[in-house]
N, C-alpha and C positions, 0 to 999 in steps of 0.2 A: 504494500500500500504506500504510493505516496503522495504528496503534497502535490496538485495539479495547480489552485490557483486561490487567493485569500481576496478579499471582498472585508469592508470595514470590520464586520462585526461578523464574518460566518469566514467559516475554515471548510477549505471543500479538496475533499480526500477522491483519490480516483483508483480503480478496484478492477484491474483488467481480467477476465474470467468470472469463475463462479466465488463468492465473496466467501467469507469465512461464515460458518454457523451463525455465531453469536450476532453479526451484523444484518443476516438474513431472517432472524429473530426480529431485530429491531426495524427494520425495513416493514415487515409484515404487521407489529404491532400499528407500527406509521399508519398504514394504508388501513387498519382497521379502526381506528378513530379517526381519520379524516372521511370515511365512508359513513360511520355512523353521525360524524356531524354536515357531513352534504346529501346525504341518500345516496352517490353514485360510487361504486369502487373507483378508486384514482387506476389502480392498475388492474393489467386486465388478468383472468383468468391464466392466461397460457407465462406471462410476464412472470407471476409469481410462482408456477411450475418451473421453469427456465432459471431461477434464483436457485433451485436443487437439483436441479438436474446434473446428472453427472459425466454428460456428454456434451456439455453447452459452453465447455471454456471458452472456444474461441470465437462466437461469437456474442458475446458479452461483455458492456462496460457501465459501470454502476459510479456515481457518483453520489458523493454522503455530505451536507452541508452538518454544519456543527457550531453550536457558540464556541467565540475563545474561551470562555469562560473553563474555571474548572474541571465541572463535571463534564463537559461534550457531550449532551444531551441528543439526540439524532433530530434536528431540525426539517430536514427535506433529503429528498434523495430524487436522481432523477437514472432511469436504469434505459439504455439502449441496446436494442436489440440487429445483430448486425446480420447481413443474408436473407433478411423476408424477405415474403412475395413481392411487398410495399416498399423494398431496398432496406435501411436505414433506419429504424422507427423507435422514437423516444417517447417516453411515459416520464411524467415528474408531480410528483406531491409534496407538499408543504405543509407540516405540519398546524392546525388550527391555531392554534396560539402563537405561532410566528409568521403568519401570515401579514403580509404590508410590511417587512422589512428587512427587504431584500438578501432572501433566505433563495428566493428564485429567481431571479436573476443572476444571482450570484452560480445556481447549477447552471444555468442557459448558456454563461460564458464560458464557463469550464467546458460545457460539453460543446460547442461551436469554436472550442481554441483548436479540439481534436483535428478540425476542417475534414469532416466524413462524410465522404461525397452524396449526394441522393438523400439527404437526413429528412424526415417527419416524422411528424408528433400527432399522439393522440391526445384531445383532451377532452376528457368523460365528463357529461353533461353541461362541457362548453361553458365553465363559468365565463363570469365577466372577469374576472383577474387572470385567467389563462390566455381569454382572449386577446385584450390588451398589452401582453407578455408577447405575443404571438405577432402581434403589428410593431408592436417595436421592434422587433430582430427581424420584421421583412419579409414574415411567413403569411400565408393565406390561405382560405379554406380550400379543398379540393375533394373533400367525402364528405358525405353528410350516412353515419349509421343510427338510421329512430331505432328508440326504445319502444314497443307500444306492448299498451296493458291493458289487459282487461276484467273488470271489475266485477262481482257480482251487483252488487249496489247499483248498475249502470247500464246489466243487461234489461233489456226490453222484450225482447224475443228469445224464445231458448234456444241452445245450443242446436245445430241442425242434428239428426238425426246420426249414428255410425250405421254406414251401408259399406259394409267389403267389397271390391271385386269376387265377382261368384269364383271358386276355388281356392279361396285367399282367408288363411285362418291368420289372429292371432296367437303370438304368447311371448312370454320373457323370456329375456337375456340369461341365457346361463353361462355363469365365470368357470372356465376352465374348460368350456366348450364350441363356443360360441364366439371366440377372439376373431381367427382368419378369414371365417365367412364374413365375419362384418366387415373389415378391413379393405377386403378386395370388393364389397358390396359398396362401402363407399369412397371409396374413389374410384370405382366408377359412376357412382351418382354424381359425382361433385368433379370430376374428368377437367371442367371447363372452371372450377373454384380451386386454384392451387393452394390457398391456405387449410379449407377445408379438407381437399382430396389426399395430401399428401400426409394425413396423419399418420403414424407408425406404429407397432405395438407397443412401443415405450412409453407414444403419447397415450396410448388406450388404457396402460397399466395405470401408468402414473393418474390418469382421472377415477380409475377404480379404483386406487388407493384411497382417495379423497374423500374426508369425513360426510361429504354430502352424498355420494354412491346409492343407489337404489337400485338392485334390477330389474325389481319388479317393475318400476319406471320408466323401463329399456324395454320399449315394446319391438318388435320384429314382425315384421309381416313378411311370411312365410306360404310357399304353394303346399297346395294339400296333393299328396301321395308322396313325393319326392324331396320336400322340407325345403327347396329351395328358397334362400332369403331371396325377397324379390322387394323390402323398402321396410325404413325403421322409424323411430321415435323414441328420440331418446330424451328425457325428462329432468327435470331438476328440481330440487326448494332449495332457496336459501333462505337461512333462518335467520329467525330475526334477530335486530341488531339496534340495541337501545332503543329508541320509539319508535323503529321502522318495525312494522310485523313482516310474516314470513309471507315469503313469495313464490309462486311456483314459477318455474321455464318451460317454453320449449325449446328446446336446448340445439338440437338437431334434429331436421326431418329429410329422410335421403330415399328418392325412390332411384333404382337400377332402370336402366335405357332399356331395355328387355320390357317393365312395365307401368313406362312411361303411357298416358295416353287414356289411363282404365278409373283414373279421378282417384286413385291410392293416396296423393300426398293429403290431398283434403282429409280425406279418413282417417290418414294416420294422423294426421293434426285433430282432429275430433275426439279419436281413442285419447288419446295424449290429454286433452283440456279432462278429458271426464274422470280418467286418471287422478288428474290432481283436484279436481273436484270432491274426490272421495276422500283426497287427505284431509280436506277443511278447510280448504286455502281458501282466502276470498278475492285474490287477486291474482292473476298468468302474468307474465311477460316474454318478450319476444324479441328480437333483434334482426331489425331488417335494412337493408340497403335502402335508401330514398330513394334512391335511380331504380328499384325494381319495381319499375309500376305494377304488373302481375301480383306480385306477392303482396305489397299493401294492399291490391286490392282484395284477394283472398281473405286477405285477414282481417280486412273489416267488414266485410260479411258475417264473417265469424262474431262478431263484436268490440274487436280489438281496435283503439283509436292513439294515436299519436302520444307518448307518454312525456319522452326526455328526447336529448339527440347528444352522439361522442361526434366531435368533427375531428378529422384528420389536416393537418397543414403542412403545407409545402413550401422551400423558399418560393418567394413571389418572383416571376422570371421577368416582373416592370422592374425587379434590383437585384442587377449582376454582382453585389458584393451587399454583406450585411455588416 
């Protein structure tokens, strides 16, 4: 670990590879009280698997702001991930009580001294302080991912009906059986979504690891005689988090090019809500591209309506230098 760059009143430590335990500790506690005082996690799911991962040295650089002070308390941290689909892609959170004084800015320089080429950032439900962070340094929006939700308080009509394709049964995910057919079932579903399709057993395990894991929630649609997977739904809660109550996902829905065409992913989206219906949730969420006019629209049929939004930013190419 060394010293990359000091800013008045923050020390900002630079951490090439997978960071040491005890800091991946502190990193995580971060993003869980900045999550429970915004509603939005700062980093995303795969960001914080990638902090443990034990194959991700090389593409990973973490940076740790810190008061001079004494104790070094973990102020912000901003973690880039190097080689995605998206190039380049930075996440940074700021601890709630040091927010407004220049805790981030002070990562943004450190991490733009790097000069790494193709860099963007995500920033989860786009505050107005990320934003303004983001026109300063030159960057501008270029994705727009909605959150949308859907409430029971706010249905009007019920859920449509689950109608299978005739020869098309349900049932659960079984661990220990069920790994490679999914794997090769989605990525060919997702063929044309390389973040998606390229998942790999390590990423599969590593999410079945994960305290939140249900299979029973890991629906699979399956032909009947032959078992073939032919499209899935895979499910989530996350629980609740100081005044936020628990929420269910859907997490992933993937039909195979084989049975495209037969109205599967609707069903499997329907099985999935009724799923978590049953847990008691009174709220779903979803995560969709804004540009995917199809799937918005799907899903507000469904009753799903515009929740939150993460944007992604790019340098602005009206400024050849920041």
């Amino acid at each position: 670990m060394t010293a990359a760059q000091h800013a008045p009143t923050w020390s900002v430590d630079r951490i090439a590879g997978i960071p040491p335990t005890d800091v991946v500790d502190e990193v995580r506690a971060l993003a869980a009280s900045a999550a429970e005082a915004d509603g939005n996690p700062p980093l995303s799911e795969q960001t914080l698997l990638t902090l443990r991962a034990h194959d991700a040295g090389d593409r990973l650089l973490t940076f740790t702001a810190r008061g001079s002070d004494a104790d070094g308390e973990l102020a912000g941290v901003a973690v880039v991930t190097l080689g995605s689909d998206d190039g380049a892609v930075l996440e940074l959170v700021v601890r709630p009580d040091c927010r407004g004084e220049g805790a981030g800015t002070a990562l943004i320089q450190a991490v733009l001294a790097e000069g790494i080429p193709d860099l963007r950032g995500w920033s989860h439900g786009n505050h107005s302080a990320a934003a303004d962070l983001a026109v300063r340094f030159g960057y501008a929006p270029v994705r727009e991912l909605w959150r949308m939700r859907l409430t029971r308080a706010a249905v009007t009509e019920p859920t449509p009906a689950l109608r299978l394709p005739d020869g098309v049964v349900l049932r659960a995910f079984v661990r220990g059986q069920d790994e490679e057919a999914w794997l090769a079932a989605n990525a060919a579903a997702f063929a044309h979504h390389p973040e998606q399709g390229a998942t790999t057993r390590a990423d599969l395990e590593a999410r079945m690891d994960e305290d939140w894991f249900d299979a029973d929630g890991f629906l699979l649609a399956v032909r009947e005689g032959d078992g073939a997977l032919l499209g899935f739904h895979w499910t989530k809660v996350h629980p609740a988090v100081g005044g936020h109550p628990a929420i269910g996902e859907v997490y992933v829905v993937g039909v195979t090019p084989q049975a495209q065409g037969m109205g599967l992913g609707k069903a499997l989206t329907v099985a999935g809500i009724e799923h978590l219906h049953t847990r008691g949730l009174q709220a779903i969420m979803l995560y969709v591209d804004a540009d995917n006019a199809a799937a918005v629209a799907l899903y507000r049929t469904l009753g799903f309506s515009r929740w939150d939004v993460d944007v992604m930013y790019a340098a602005n190419v009206a400024q050849p230098t920041l």
